[in-house]
Each structure stands twice: as structure tokens, then as C-alpha cells.
Residue frames as qw, qx, qy, qz and C-alpha x, y, z in Angstrom:
[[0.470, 0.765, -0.403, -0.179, 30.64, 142.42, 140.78],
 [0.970, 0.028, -0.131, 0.201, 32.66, 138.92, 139.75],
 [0.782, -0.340, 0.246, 0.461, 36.29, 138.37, 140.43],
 [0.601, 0.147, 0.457, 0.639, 37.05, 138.64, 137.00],
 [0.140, 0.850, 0.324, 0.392, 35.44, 142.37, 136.14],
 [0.222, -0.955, 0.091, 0.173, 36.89, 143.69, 138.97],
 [0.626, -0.256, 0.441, 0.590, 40.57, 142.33, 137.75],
 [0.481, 0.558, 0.504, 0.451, 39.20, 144.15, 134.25],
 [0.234, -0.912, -0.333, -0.049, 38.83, 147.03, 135.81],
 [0.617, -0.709, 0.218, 0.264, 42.06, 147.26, 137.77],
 [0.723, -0.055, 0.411, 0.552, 43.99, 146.22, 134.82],
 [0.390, 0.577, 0.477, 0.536, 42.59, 149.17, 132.56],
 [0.107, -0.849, 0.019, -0.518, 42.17, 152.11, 135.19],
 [0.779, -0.039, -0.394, 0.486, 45.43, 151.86, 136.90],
 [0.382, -0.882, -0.155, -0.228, 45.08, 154.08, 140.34],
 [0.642, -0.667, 0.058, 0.373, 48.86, 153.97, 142.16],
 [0.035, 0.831, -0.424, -0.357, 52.04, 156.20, 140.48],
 [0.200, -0.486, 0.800, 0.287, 53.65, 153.07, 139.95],
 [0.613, 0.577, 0.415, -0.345, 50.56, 151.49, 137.84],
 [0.454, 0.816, 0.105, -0.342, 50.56, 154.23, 136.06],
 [0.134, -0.711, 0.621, 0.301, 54.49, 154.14, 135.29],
 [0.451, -0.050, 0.888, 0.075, 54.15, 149.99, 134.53],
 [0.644, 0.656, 0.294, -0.264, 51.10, 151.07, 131.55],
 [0.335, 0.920, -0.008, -0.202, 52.97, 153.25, 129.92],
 [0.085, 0.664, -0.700, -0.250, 56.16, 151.69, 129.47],
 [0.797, -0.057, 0.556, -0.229, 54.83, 148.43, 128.54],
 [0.739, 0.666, 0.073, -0.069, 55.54, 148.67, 124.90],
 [0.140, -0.824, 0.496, 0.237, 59.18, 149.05, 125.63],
 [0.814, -0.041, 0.579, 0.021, 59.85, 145.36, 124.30],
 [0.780, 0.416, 0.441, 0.153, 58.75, 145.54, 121.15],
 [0.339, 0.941, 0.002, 0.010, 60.52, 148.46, 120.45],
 [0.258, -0.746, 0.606, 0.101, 63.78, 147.16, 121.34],
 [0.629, -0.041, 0.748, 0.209, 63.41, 144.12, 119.41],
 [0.407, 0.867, 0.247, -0.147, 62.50, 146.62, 116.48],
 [0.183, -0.943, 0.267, 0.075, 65.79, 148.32, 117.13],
 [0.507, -0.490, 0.661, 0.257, 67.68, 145.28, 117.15],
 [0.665, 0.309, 0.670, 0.116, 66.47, 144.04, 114.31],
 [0.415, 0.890, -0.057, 0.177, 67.00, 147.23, 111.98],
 [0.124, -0.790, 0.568, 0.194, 70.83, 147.24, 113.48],
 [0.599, -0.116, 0.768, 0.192, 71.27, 143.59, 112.16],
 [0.627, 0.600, 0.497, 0.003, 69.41, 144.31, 109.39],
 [0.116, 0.936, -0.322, -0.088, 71.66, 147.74, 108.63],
 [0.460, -0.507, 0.695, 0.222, 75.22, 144.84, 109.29],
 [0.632, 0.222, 0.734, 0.112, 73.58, 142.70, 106.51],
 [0.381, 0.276, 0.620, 0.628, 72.21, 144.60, 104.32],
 [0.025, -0.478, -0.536, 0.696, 71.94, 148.19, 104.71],
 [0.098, -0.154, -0.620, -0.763, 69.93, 148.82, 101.42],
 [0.539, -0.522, -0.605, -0.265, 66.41, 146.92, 102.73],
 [0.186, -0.303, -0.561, 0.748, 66.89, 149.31, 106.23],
 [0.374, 0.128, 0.053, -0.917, 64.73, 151.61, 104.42],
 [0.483, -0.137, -0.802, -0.322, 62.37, 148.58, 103.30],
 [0.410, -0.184, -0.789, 0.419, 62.13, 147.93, 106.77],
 [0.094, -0.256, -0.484, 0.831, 61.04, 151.47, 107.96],
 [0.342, 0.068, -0.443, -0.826, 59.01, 151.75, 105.10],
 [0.551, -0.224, -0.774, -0.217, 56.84, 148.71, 106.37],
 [0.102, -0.220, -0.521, 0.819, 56.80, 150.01, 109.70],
 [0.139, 0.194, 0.044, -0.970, 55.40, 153.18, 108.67],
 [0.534, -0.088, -0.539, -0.645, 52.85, 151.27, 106.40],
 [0.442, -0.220, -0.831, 0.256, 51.97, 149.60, 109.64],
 [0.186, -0.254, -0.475, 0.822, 51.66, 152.09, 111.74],
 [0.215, -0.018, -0.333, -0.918, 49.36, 154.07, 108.99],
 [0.417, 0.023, -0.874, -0.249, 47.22, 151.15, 109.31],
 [0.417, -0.447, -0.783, 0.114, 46.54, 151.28, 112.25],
 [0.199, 0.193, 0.075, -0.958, 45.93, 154.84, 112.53],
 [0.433, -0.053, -0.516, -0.737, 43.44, 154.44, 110.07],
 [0.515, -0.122, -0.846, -0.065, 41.85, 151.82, 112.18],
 [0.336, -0.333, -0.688, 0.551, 41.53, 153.33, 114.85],
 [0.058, 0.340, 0.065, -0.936, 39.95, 156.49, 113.57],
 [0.469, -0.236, -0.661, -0.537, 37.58, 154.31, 111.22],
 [0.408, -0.392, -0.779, 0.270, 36.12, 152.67, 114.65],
 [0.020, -0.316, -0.409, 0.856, 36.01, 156.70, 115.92],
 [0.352, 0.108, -0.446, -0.816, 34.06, 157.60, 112.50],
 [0.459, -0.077, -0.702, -0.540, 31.62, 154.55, 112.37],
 [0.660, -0.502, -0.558, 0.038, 31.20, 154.19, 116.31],
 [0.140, 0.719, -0.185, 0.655, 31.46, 157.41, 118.10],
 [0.691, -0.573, 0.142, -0.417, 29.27, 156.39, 121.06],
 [0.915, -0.373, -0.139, -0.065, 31.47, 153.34, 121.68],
 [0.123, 0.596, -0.655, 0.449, 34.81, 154.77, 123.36],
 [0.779, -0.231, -0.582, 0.034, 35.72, 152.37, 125.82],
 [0.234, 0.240, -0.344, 0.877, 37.10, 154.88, 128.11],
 [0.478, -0.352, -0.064, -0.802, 33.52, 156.25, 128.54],
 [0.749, -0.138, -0.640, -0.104, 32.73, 152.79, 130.32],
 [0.650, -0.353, -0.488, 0.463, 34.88, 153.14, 133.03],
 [0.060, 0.514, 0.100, 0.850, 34.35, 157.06, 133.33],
 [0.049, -0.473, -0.607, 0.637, 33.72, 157.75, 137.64],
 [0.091, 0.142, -0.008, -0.986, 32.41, 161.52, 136.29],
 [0.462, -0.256, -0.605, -0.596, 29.18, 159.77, 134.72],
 [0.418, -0.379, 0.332, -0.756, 28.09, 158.91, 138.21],
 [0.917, -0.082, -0.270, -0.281, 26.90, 155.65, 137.53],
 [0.591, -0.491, 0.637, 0.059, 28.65, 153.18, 140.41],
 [0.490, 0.315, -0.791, -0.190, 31.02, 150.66, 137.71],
 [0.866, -0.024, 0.371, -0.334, 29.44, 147.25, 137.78],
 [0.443, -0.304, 0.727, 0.428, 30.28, 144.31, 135.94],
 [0.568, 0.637, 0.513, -0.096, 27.96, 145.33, 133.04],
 [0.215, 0.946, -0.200, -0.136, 30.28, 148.16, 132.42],
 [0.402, -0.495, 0.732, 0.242, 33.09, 145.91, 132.38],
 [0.549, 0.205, 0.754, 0.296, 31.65, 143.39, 129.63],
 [0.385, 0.868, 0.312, 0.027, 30.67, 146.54, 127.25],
 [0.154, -0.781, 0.525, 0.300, 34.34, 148.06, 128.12],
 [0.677, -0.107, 0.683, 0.250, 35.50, 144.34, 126.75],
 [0.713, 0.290, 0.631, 0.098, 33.28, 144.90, 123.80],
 [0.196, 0.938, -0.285, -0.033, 34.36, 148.58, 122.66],
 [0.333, -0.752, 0.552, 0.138, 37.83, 147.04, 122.96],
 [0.579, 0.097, 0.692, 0.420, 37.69, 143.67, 120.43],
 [0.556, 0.792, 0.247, 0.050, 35.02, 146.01, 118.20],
 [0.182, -0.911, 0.213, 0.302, 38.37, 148.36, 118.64],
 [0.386, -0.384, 0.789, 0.286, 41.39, 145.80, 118.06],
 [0.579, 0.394, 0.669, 0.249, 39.66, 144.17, 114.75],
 [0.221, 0.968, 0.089, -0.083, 39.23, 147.59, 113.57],
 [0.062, -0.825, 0.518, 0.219, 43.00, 148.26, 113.83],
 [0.477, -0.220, 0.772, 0.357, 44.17, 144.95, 112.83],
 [0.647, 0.647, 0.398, -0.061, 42.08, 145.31, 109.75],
 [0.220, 0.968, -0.069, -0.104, 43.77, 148.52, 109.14],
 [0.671, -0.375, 0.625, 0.135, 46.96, 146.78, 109.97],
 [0.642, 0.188, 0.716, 0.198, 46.27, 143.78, 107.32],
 [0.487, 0.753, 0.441, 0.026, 44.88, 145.72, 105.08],
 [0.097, 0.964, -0.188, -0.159, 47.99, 148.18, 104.92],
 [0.661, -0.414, 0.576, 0.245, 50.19, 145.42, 104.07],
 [0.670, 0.354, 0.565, 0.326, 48.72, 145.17, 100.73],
 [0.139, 0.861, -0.417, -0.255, 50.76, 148.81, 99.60],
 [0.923, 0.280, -0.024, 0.261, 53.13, 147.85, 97.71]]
């Protein structure tokens, strides 16, 4: 197995406490620059605060939907299942480049859903 699959690996099935801790709060950013931006936006002008959460939400919807078209029209390709020990198969770097591709077929799916929930009015 290359260099690079096994970094794929490591980066996606994170095995120490602190790993796990460093996944899952990774998203903290954007949500504080979310946060600031709806208090500045609330000092300015606190009419378009619901504008704001309203576009969220039509964001977020978006990519629900996206991500639950991709379960609907490609069941078999969870990318989870890839790196799955319980299947017995030893992970190679074949399962890495099929993990890759469940994951862009994934992300285009949501950013569609994304893009495509911008045009609500």
C-alpha cells in the first residue's frame, strides 16, 4: 500500500481518543464565523438577521437533500463500507481509491443540492 492511501486512511478512520476529539470538532470555525457574522449583521441591520438564517436553512436543506439523493441513487456506494475492518477483507490501496470515489460522487451530490437550493427564493 502507497504512502499516500495509507495517509487516506489515517485521515478518515481516526484510531486514538484524541483523533477522534480533533474530527469532530473540526467544523468549529465556520460556525463561529457564522456567529459573528449574524451579530454584526443583527448591529447593522437587524431586519435581514432573519434573511440570513433563512439562507442558512435553505443551505443546509440542500444539502440534506444531497446527501440522501446520493443514498437513493447509490446505495451500494457508502464510503464508510470501504474502510469497514468487519468485512474481513485486509484494506489495501484499492479500497482507498474507491473510498476517494464514494466521497467526490458524495460532495458533488451535496454541492448540487447546495447550488441548487440557492435558487428558492
Amino acid at each position: 500500500m502507497s504512502e499516500r492511501s495509507k495517509g487516506i486512511l489515517d485521515l478518515v478512520k481516526p484510531t486514538t481518543l484524541a483523533a477522534k476529539l480533533r474530527d469532530w470538532s473540526r467544523g468549529w470555525p465556520l460556525l463561529l464565523i457564522f456567529v459573528i457574522a449574524l451579530a454584526i449583521t443583527f448591529l447593522v441591520s437587524p431586519g435581514k438577521v432573519w434573511l440570513s438564517v433563512w439562507g442558512v436553512a435553505k443551505m443546509a436543506l440542500g444539502g440534506f437533500g444531497g446527501f440522501w439523493f446520493h443514498r437513493w441513487v447509490a446505495p451500494y456506494l457508502r464510503p464508510h463500507r470501504f474502510l469497514d475492518e468487519a468485512t474481513g477483507l485486509p484494506l489495501s490501496e484499492a479500497h482507498a481509491r474507491i473510498f476517494t470515489v464514494a466521497v467526490y460522487t458524495r460532495c458533488a451530490l451535496v454541492v448540487a443540492g447546495v447550488i441548487a437550493a440557492g435558487f428558492i427564493p
